[in-house]
C-alpha positions in Angstrom: -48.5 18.8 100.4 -49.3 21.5 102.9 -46.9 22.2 106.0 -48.4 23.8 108.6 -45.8 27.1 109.8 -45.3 28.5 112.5 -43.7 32.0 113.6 -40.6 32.3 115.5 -39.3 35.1 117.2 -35.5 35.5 118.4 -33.3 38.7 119.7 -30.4 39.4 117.9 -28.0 42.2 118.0 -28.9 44.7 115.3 -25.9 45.4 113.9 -25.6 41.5 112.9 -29.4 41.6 111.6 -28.2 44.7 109.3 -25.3 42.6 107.9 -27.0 38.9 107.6 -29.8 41.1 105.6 -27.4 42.9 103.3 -25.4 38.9 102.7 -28.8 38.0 101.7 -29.6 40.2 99.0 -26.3 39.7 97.8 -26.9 36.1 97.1 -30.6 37.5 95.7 -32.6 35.7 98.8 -34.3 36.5 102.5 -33.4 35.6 106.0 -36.3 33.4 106.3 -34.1 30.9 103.6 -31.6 31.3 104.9 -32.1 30.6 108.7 -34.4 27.5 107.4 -31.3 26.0 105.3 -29.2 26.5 108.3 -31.7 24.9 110.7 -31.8 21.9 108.6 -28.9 22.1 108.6 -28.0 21.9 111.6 -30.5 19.6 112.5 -29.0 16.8 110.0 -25.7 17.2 111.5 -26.9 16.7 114.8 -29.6 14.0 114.1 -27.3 11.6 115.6 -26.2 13.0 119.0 -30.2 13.1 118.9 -31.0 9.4 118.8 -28.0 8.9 121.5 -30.0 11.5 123.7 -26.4 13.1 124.4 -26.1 17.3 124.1 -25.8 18.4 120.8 -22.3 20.2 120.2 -23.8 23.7 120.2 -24.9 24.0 123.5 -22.3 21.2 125.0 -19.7 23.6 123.3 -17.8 26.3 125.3 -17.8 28.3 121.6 -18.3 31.6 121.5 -21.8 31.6 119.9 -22.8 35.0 120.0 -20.2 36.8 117.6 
């Protein structure tokens, strides 16, 4: 069955592009992958704080998300 896509564009420091792109070929696959596992992800794990309607962690968090 067909998903429609869409593109996304997103700044991100270049230095940490570089390095997520090198990670990638080592494990023999692409950013795209890999930032759609981690979506899913993240979007499983969060599912539930969803259905509450409460903040999901990582924007409710005081983390340090940009490393």
């Amino acid at each position: 069955m067909y998903k429609p896509l869409i593109l996304m564009n997103f700044k991100i420091p270049e230095a940490l592009k570089n390095q997520f792109q090198k990670s990638c070929r080592n494990i023999q696959s692409n950013m795209t992958v890999e930032i759609n596992r981690m979506i899913r992800e993240f979007v499983k794990t969060n599912k539930e704080a969803e259905q509450d309607h409460e903040p999901i962690n990582w924007i409710s968090s005081n983390q340090d998300w940009h490393r």
